[in-house]
C-alpha positions in Angstrom: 47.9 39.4 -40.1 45.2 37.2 -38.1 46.0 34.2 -36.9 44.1 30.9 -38.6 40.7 30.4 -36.9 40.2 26.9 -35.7 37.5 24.8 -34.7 38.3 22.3 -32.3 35.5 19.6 -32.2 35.0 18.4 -28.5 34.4 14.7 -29.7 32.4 12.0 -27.3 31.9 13.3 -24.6 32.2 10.0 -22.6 36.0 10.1 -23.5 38.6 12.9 -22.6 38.0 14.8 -25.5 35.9 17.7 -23.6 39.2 17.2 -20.6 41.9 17.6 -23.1 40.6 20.4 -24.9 39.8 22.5 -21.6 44.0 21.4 -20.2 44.7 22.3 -23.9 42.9 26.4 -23.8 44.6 26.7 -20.4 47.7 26.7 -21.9 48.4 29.9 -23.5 50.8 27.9 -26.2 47.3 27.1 -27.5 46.8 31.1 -28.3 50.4 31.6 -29.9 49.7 30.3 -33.7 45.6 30.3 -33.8 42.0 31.5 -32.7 41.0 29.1 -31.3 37.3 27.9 -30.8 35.2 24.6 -29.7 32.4 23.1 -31.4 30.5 21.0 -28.5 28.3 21.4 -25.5 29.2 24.3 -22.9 27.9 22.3 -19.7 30.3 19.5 -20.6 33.2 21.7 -21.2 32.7 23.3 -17.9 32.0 20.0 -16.1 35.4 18.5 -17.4 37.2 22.2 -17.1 36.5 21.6 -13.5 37.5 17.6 -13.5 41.2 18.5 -15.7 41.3 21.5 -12.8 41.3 24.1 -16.0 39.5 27.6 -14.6 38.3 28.7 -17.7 35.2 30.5 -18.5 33.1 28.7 -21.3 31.4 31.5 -23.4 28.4 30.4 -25.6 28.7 31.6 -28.8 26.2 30.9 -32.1 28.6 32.0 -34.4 32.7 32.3 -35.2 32.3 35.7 -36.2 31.3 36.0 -32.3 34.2 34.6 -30.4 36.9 37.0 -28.7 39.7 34.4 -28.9 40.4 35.9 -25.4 43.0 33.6 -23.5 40.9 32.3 -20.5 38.3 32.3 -21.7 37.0 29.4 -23.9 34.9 30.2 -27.0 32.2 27.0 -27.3 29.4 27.1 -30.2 27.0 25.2 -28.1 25.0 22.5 -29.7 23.3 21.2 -26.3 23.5 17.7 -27.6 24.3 15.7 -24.1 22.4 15.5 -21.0 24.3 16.7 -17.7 24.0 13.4 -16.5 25.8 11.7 -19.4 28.5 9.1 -17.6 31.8 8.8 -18.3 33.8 5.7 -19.5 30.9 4.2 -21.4 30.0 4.0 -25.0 26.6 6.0 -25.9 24.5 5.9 -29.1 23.7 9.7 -27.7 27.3 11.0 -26.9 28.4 9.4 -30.5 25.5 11.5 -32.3 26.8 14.6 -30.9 30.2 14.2 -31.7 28.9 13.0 -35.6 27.2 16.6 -35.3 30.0 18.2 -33.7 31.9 17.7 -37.0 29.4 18.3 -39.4 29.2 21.5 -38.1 32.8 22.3 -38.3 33.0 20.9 -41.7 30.1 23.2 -43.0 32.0 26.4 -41.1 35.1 25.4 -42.7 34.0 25.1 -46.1 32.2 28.2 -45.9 35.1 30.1 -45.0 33.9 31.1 -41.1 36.5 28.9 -40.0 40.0 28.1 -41.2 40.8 24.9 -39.8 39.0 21.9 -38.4 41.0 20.1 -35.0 38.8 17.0 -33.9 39.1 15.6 -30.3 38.4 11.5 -30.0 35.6 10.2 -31.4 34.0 6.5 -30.3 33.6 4.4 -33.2 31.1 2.2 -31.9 28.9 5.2 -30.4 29.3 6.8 -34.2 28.0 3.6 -35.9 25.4 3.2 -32.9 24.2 6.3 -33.7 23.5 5.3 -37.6 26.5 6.3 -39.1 28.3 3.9 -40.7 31.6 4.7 -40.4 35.4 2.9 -39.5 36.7 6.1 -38.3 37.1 9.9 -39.1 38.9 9.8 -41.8 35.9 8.4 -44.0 33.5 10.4 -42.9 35.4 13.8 -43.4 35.8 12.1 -46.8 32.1 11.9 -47.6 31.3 15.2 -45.9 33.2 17.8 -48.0 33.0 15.5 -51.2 36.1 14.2 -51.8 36.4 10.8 -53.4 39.8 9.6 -52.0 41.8 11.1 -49.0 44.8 9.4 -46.9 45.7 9.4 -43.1 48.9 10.3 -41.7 50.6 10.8 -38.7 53.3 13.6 -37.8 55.1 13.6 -34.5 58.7 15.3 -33.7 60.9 12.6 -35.4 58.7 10.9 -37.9 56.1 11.9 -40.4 53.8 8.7 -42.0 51.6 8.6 -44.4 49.1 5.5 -45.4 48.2 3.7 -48.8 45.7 2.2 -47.1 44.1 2.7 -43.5 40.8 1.5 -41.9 40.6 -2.2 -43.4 41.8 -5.8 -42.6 45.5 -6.8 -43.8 44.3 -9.3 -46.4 42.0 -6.4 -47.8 44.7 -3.8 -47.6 47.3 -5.7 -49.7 44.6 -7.0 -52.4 43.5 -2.3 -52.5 46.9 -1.5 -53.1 48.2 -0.9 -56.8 50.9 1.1 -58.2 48.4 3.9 -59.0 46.8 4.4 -55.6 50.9 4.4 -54.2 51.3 7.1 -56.5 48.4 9.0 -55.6 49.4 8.8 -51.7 53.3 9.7 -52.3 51.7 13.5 -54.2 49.4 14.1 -51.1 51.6 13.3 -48.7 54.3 15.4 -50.9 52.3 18.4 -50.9 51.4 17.8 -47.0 55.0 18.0 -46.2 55.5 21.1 -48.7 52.5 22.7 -47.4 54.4 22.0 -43.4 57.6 24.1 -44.6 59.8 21.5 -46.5 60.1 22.6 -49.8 61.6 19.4 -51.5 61.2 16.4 -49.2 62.5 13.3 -49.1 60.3 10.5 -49.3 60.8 6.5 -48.3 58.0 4.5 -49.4 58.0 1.0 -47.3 57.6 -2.3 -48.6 54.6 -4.7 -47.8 56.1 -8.1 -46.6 59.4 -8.6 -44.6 62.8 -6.8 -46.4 60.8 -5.5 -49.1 60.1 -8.5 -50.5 64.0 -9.7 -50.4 64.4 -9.5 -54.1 60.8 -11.7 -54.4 61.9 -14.5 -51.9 59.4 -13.4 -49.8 55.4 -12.5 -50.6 54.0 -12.5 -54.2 56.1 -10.3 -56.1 53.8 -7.2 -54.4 56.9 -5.1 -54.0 57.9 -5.3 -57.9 54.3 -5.2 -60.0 52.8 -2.9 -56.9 55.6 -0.3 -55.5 58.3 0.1 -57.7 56.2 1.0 -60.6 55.1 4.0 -58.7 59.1 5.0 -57.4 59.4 5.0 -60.8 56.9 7.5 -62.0 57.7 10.0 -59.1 60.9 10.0 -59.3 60.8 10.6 -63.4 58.9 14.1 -61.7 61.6 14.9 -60.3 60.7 13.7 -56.7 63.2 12.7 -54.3 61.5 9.4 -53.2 63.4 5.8 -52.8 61.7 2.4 -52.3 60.8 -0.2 -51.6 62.8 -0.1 -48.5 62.5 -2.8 -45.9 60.1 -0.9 -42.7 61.7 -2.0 -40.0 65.0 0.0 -40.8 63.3 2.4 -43.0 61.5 3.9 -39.5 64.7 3.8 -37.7 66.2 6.2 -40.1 63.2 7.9 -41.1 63.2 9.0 -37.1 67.3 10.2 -37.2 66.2 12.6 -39.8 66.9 11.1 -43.3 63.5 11.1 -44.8 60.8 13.7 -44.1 58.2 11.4 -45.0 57.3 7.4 -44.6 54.8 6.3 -46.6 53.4 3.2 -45.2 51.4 0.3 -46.6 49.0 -0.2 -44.3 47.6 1.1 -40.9 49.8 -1.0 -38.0 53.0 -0.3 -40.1 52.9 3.4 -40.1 51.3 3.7 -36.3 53.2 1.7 -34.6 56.1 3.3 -35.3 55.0 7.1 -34.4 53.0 5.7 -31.5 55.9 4.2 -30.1 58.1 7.2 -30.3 55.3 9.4 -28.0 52.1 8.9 -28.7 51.6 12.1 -26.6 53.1 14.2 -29.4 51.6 12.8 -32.5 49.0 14.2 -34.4 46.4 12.8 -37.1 46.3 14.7 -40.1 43.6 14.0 -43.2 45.6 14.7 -46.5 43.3 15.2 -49.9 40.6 17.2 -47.9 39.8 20.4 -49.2 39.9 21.6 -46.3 42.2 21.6 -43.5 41.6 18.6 -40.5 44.4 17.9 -37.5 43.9 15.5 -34.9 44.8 13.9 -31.9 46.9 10.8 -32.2 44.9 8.9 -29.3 41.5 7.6 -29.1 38.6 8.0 -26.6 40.9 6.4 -23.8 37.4 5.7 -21.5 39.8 3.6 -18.5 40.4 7.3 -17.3 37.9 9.3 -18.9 36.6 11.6 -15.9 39.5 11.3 -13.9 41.4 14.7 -14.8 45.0 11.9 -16.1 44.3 13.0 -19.2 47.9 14.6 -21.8 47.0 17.8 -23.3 49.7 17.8 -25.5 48.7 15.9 -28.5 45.9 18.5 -29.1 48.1 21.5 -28.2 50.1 19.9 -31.2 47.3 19.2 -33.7 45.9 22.8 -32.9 49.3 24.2 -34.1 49.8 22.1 -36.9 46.0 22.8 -37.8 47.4 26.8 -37.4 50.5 25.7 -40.0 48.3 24.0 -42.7 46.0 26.5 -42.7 48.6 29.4 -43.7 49.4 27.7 -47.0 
């Protein structure tokens, strides 16, 4: 049998996406579990192949259906969106373009099939939304691209697997979105995520939303009772093995020694501060609800050394294998 096709999208190319994609293909680990392939601009891939010290050749291709998956050599469908001259380390209304395009492309090849996977690189929000698009972050946009009304983020590293109720939004709006029907909803994606990852019957912990889960309503509004529970309830009456609400900070803690499979979080800080503290080098960003499969890396744009070749690899190595995992099911 083949191995999954993915596209890796080379994000803004101002960052060290194009840097840790090229120190990413020069490892053969990259080749073990997928066909791999970049969506982006050739010229920058070779420019940063040279900065990360990669020697890899950077073959233009116009379709997948071209690519040799050959290690060494790395596979680009080249969109020849950014000028040579294109700095590093600074936000661009013309880098943020071409990484919007980057992944409309791969979406389109996904969905049609070409392509088996989509694995993004760092995009800049603020170059996105300079560019026109309106949007807090990938998440949301793969959302609107491929149709699907309601999708959640999460976050797998080596010890801990997250998944959010609510992500891109201010606390106050976070607590005020969450009901008992959207918890619900997130526990049976990130279920199936962690089914679809090789657990057939995981254990879930869904956190509570203010300090102890509430401590039996001394603390917060009763959020943990008329918001949480009701949604324990219902999955477990499925047959689920979920518990909650369980108080975060020790729900992490034993989440990470291996007695849940999966966290599900309230909102954004409380499930990635956590994974980002155990190795933010290892995590990966994974969009559950798609209809298609989406990994990424669990860092941003990180412009202070953008250019510089300092750049960790490993996080996309990571997402392109967990892309390759996803994609089997």
């Amino acid at each position: 049998m083949k191995l999954p096709r993915i596209g890796i999208t080379m994000g803004d190319a101002s960052g060290v996406g194009p840097e840790v994609v090229m120190k990413a293909l020069a490892d053969p680990q990259a080749y073990e579990s997928a066909r791999p392939l970049v969506i982006g601009d050739a010229k920058r891939l070779e420019k940063a192949g040279r900065i990360a010290g990669a020697r890899l050749k950077v073959a233009r291709i116009g379709s997948p259906g071209e690519a040799e998956y050959s290690p060494g050599t790395v596979d680009c469908i080249d969109l020849g969106l950014v000028p040579e001259d294109l700095p590093f380390s600074q936000t661009s209304a013309v880098a943020g373009e071409a990484s919007y395009r980057y992944i409309e492309l791969a979406v389109k090849l996904t969905l049609a099939g070409e392509l088996d996977a989509v694995c993004t690189a760092p995009i800049s929000k603020e170059a996105i939304n300079a560019a026109g698009h309106k949007y807090p972050g990938h998440t949301e946009m793969l959302a609107e691209m491929t149709g699907t009304k309601e999708v959640s983020l999460a976050l797998f590293s080596p010890k801990l697997r997250v998944i959010h109720v609510t992500a891109h939004m201010g606390l106050l709006d976070a607590i005020a979105r969450i009901d008992a029907a959207l918890i619900g909803r997130t526990i049976a994606r990130g279920r199936d995520l962690v089914r679809r990852a090789g657990i057939e019957e995981p254990r879930i912990g869904v956190c509570g939303i203010n300090p102890h889960a509430g401590e039996g309503g001394l603390f917060g509004r009763g959020e943990e009772e008329t918001k949480i529970a009701p949604a324990i309830a219902e999955a477990r009456a499925r047959g689920w093995k979920v518990d909650g609400p369980l108080p975060a900070d020790s729900l992490f803690y034993v989440a990470a020694r291996g007695d849940y499979d999966l966290v599900v979080a309230m909102y954004h800080d409380q499930g990635h501060g956590p994974v980002k503290a155990l190795g933010l080098e290892h995590g990966v960003n994974i969009t559950a609800g798609l209809p298609i499969v989406r990994t990424s890396v669990d860092h941003g744009t990180a412009f202070d050394i953008a250019g510089t070749g300092k750049a960790d690899a490993q996080s996309m190595l990571e997402a392109i294998r967990q892309a390759a995992l996803l994609s089997r099911c």
